[in-house]
ZALUMKOL-883434 format. One record per residue (C-alpha): residue in one letter; x, y, z. Coordinates in steps of 0.001 Angstrom, whole numbers, plus 500000, padded with zeros to 6 digits. Example, Ala and Ser with C-alpha at 12.3 -4.5 7.8 and 13.67 -1.06 7.14 Angstrom:
# residues 2
a512300495500507800
s513670498940507140
# end
This chain:
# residues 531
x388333774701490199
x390911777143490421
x393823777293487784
x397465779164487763
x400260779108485212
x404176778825485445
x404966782099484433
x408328781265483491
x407197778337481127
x404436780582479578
x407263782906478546
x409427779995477163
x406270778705474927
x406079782259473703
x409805782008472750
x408855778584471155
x406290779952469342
x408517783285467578
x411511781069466664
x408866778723465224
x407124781291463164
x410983782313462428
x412036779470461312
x408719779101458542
x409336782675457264
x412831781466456458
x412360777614455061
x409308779451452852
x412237780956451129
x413937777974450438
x410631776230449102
x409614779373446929
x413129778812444990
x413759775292444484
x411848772590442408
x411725769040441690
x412511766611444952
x414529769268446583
x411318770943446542
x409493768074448214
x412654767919450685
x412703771505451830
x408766771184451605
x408475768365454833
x410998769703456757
x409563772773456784
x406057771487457917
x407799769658460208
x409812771918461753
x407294774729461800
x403972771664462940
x406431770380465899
x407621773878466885
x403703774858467378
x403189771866468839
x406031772426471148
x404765775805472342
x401466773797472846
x403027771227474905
x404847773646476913
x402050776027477594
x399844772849478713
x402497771999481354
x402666775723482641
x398577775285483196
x398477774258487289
x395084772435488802
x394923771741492383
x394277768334491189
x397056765967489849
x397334766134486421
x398952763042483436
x398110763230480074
x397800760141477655
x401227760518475478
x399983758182472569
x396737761049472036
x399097763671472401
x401929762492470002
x398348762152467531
x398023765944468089
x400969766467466004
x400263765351463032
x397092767891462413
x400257770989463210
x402276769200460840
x399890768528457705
x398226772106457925
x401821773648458551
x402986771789455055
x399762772890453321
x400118776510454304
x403862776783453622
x402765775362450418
x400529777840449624
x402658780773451120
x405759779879449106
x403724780536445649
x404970783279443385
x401407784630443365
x399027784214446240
x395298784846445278
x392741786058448210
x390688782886447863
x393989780721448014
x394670782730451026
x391775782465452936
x391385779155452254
x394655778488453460
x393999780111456304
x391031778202457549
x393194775147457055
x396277776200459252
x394005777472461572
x391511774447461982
x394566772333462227
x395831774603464919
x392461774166466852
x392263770508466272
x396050770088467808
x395141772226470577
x392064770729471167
x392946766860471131
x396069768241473322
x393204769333475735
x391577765809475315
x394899763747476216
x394606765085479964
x393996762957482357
x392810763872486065
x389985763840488555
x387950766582487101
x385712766999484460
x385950769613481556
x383380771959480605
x383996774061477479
x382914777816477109
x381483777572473363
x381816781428473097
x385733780950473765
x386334777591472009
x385118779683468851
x386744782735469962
x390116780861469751
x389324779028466210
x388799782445464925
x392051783663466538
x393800780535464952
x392225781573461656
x393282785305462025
x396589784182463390
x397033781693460235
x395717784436457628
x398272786947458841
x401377784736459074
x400733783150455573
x400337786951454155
x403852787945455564
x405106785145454932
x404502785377451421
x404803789043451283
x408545788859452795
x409974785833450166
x408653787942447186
x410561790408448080
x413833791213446661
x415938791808449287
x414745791071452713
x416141793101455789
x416576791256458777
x414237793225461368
x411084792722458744
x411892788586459136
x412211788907463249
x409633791313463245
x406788789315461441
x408125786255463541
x407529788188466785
x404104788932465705
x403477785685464261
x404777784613467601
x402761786071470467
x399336785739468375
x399734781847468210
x399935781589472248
x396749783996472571
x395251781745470508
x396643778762472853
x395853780614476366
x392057781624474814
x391758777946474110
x392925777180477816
x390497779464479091
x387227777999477609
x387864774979479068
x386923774594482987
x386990771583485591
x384723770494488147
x386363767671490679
x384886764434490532
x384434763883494866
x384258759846494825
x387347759173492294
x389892757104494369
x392169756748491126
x396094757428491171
x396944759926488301
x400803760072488230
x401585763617487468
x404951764177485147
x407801766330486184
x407203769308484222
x410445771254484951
x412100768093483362
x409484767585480364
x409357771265479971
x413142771533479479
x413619768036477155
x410715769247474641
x412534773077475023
x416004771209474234
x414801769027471102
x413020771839469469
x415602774152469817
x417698771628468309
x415359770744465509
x415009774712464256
x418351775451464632
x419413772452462872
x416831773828459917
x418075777109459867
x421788776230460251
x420803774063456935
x418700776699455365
x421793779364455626
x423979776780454884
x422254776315451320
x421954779915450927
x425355780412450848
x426142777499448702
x422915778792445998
x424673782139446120
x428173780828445661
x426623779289442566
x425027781879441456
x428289784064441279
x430206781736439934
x427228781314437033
x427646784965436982
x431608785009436806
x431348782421433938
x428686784339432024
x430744787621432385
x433939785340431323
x432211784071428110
x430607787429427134
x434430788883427229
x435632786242425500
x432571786570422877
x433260790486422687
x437072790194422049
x436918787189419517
x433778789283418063
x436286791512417291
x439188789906416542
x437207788146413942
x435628791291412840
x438844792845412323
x440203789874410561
x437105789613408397
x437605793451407339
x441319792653406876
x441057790005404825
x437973791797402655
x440178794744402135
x443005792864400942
x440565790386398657
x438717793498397205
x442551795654396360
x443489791908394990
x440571791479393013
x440522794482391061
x444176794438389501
x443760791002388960
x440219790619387200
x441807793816384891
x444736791535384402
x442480788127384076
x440000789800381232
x442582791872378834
x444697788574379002
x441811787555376231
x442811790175374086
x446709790029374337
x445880786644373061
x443821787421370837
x446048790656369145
x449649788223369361
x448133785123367626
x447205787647365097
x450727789538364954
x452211786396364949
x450221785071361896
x450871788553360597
x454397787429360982
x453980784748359097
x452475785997355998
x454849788405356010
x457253785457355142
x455481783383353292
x455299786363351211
x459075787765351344
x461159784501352082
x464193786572350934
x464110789156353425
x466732791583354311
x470040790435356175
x469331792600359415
x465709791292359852
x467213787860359114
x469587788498362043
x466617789338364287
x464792786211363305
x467614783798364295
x468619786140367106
x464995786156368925
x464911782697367968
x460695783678365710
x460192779836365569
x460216778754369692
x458504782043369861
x455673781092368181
x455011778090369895
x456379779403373532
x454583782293373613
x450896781215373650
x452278779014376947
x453320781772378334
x449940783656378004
x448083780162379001
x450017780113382541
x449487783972382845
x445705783316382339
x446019779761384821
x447793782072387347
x445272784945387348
x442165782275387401
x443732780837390808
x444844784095392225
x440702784467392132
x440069781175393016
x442153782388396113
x440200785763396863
x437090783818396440
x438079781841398714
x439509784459401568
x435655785760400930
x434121782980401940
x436234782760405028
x435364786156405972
x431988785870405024
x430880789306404968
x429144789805401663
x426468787305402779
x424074786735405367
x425035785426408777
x422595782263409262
x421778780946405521
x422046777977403973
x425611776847403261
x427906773994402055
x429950773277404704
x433029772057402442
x433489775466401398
x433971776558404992
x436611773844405551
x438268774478402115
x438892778230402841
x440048777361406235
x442950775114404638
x443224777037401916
x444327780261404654
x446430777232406707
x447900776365403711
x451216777731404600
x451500776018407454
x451072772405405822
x453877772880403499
x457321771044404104
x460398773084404452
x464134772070405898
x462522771236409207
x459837769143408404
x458177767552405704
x454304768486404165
x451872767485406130
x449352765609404154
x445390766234404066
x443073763486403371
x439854764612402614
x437018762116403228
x433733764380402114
x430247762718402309
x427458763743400222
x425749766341402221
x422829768825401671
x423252772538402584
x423073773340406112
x421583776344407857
x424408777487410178
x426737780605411241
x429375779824408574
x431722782503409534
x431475781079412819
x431715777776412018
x435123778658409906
x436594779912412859
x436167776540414553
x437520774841411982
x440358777595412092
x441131776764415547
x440431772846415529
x443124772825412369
x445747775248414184
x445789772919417269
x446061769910414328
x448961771696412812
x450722772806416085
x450379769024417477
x452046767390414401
x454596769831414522
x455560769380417833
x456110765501416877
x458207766080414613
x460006768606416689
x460526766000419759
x461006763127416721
x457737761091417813
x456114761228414327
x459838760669412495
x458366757278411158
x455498758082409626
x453501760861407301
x451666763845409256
x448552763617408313
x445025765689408877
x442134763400408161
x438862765280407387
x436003763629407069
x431828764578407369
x429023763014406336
x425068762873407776
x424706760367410682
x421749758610411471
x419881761735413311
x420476763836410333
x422734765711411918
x425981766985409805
x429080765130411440
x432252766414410677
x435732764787412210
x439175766339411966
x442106763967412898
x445692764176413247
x448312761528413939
x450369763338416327
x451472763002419908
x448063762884421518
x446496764951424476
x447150763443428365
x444003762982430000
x444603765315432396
x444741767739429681
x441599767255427975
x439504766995430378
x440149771160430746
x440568771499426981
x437358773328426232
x438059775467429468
x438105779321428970
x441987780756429562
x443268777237429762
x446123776230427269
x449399774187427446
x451169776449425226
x453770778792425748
x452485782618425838
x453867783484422755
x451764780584421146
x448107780356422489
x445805781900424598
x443376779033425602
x440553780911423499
x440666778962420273
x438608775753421567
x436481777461424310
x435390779886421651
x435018776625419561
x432728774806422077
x430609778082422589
x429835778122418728
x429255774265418439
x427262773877421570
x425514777448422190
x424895778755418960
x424294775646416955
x422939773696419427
x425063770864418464
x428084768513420501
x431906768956420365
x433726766299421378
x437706764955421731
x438867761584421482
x442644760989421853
x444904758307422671
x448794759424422988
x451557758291420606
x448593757692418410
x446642761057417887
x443629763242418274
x439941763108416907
x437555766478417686
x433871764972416508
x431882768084415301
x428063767759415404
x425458769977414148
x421818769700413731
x420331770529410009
x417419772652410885
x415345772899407504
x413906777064407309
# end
């Protein structure tokens, strides 16, 4: 029986079939880089997509084949045909979107998609209805497996060779479509050619032959729909994954600025504070150990003194006049005081440069097991200006509320400059009540408290009783340049600095409770990790 083909509808399969094999070069990309059920997601829709789009080009180039017999097909065995493009289409894209694709995987791969494609085409071929009967050409059937096979093996390769690569230009992605593209319909068109009809003579049935320019055009119309709806979504997500991957870049580059320039301000402070602790030290440990011996040398003067009197009560006028006029007796008893507060002044001036050590922690290692109340009572101890009263206001009172902890393995010199800024804040909130007169009837206060919470993690809370933070405000406090202070006064640093140490580097939670009118709570939380 003679056959012919609509030209026109053989060349819109073909164009089918390339914006098909388009559309599963570009959805593998999406697959290869997500995970989880976005994974799954991007997973069907591309087997769908790509599994109707060759069955589409199927569909098509069956209505382009011409008998000069009317021709119907049985739509319920044909809609079946689907499902074998679809479920090797999703296994293939599968195996395609792996970061490494091993020649077994491949080939086996391969000889799914293409069976699958075979099997569609096949039960396609079976769904026709007409007064004929088919013969198949085994040489050709097995002809097109094998060109389903090849086909299959060479799109999953470039298809997998094009998402691995780093950058992708566009000609490479239309290129491998257009070749992915015309080999599927010689696959198709060998197919149609091993298959042959003989008329049946004596049939008298009525085979009601479809309008092909119509059915042509409405499959044309919803698959063009369906894969540009995929890649109008695929580009869509593209941009929005590389949106968020500058803005993860833009943060990163944020926080490793703010890192390097609070890396060295505290650096610089650390040095600062070491130089001036070390030109301190010296003067006053000289001072602090010959105080010993001035004791020492006047108790004995003064006892020399003494005998000297006991000895020769009747001394001469003048020295009598120097007795009464350097008044010997509150001497005597005065000036031992006077040494004793020399020597109480000299052991708290080191008390103090012990202290402005441990702040700056530089004569010790960086991660090493610590008490943590030292860290907090060097930080007041620097702050300590700042809680005394003057004219202004009155002192602002620290309550200290220390559990019984064991030493902790952190960063202390970090973990001082958290307390620094968590304090600061403290301090600059209660002064600012007083200032506008909302903490008039009551004592500023700083509440510290820690202690070893049920996790056996070290909790430590700082609160203050001053004005409160809006909630507007807090919900940006811990963001990097944000701050409600004036530009002479803050930076927004302090607590995103804070956070990054808490968080990042100890691996531990920072968190702000605050109620205004009433005050502000930061929780600190850090893991004890046992070395």
């Amino acid at each position: 029986m003679p056959v012919s083909y609509d030209l026109n509808l053989v060349a819109l399969s073909v164009i089918i079939a390339i914006l098909s094999a388009y559309t599963a070069v570009d959805l593998t990309e999406r697959i290869a880089t997500t995970k989880g059920c976005t994974w799954i997601s991007w997973l069907i829709g591309g087997a769908s997509s790509f599994g109707i789009g060759i069955w589409s080009m199927h569909f098509v180039g069956m209505l382009a084949f011409h008998l000069n017999v009317p021709v119907s097909y049985d739509f319920l065995i044909v809609l079946v045909s689907v499902l074998p493009a679809i479920l090797s289409s999703g296994f293939a894209l599968w195996i395609a979107s792996r970061k490494m694709l091993q020649i077994p995987s491949l080939l086996g791969a391969s000889l799914v998609m293409g069976m699958g494609i075979a099997a569609m085409h096949y039960t396609g071929i079976a769904a026709m209805r007409l007064p004929a009967i088919a013969h198949y050409n085994l040489k050709l059937v097995t002809l097109s497996a094998g060109i389903a096979v090849t086909v299959s093996l060479v799109a999953l390769w470039l298809t997998h060779y094009l998402h691995n690569q780093v950058k992708v230009i566009w000609w490479q992605k239309i290129g491998a479509a257009a070749l992915m593209g015309i080999a599927v319909p010689m696959m198709h068109y060998t197919g149609m050619a091993s298959v042959s009809f003989s008329p049946i003579e004596s049939f008298s049935g009525v085979f009601p032959a479809p309008n092909t320019t119509w059915l042509s055009s409405l499959i044309s119309a919803v698959i063009f729909f369906l894969l540009g709806l995929a890649l109008v979504t695929s580009s869509e997500t593209k941009v929005i994954d590389r949106t968020k991957e500058l803005s993860l870049a833009l943060k990163e580059l944020q926080q490793s600025q703010f890192q390097l320039i609070q890396t060295e301000k505290m650096s610089s402070l650390g040095q600062l504070v070491a130089g001036v602790a070390h030109e301190i030290n010296n003067p006053v440990n000289f001072i602090s150990a010959n105080l010993h011996y001035v004791k020492e040398n006047s108790q004995n003067l003064l006892k020399l003194v003494q005998l000297y009197q006991d000895y020769h009560p009747d001394s001469g006028s003048q020295i009598q006049a120097m007795v009464k006029e350097m008044d010997l007796e509150f001497m005597e008893s005065d000036f031992p005081k006077v040494l004793d507060s020399m020597k109480l002044g000299s052991d708290r001036i080191i008390e103090i440069v012990r202290s402005l050590r441990n702040f700056s922690r530089l004569d010790q290692a960086e991660d090493k097991a610590v008490d943590i109340h030292d860290g907090i009572d060097s930080t007041l101890l620097i702050l300590q200006h700042r809680l005394k009263g003057n004219g202004d206001r009155p002192r602002i009172e620290v309550i200290k509320n220390y559990g019984v902890l064991p030493e902790v393995n952190c960063y202390l010199g970090q973990m001082n400059q958290v307390f620094m800024n968590i304090l600061a804040n403290a301090i600059d909130a209660l002064h600012e009540g007083i200032k506008q007169g909302k903490i008039s009837h009551q004592i500023p206060q700083i509440q510290i408290a820690t202690e070893l919470n049920y996790k056996h993690w070290l909790v430590i809370r700082i609160a203050d009783n001053g004005i409160g933070i809006p909630e507007q405000v807090k919900q940006r406090l811990f963001e990097p340049l944000f701050t409600t202070k004036t530009v002479n006064q803050g930076t927004g640093l302090g607590l995103s600095i804070a956070y990054q140490i808490v968080v990042e580097k100890h691996k531990g939670t920072l968190q702000v409770n605050s109620q205004l009118g009433i005050g502000t709570e930061f929780t600190i939380a850090i893991p004890i990790i046992n070395k």
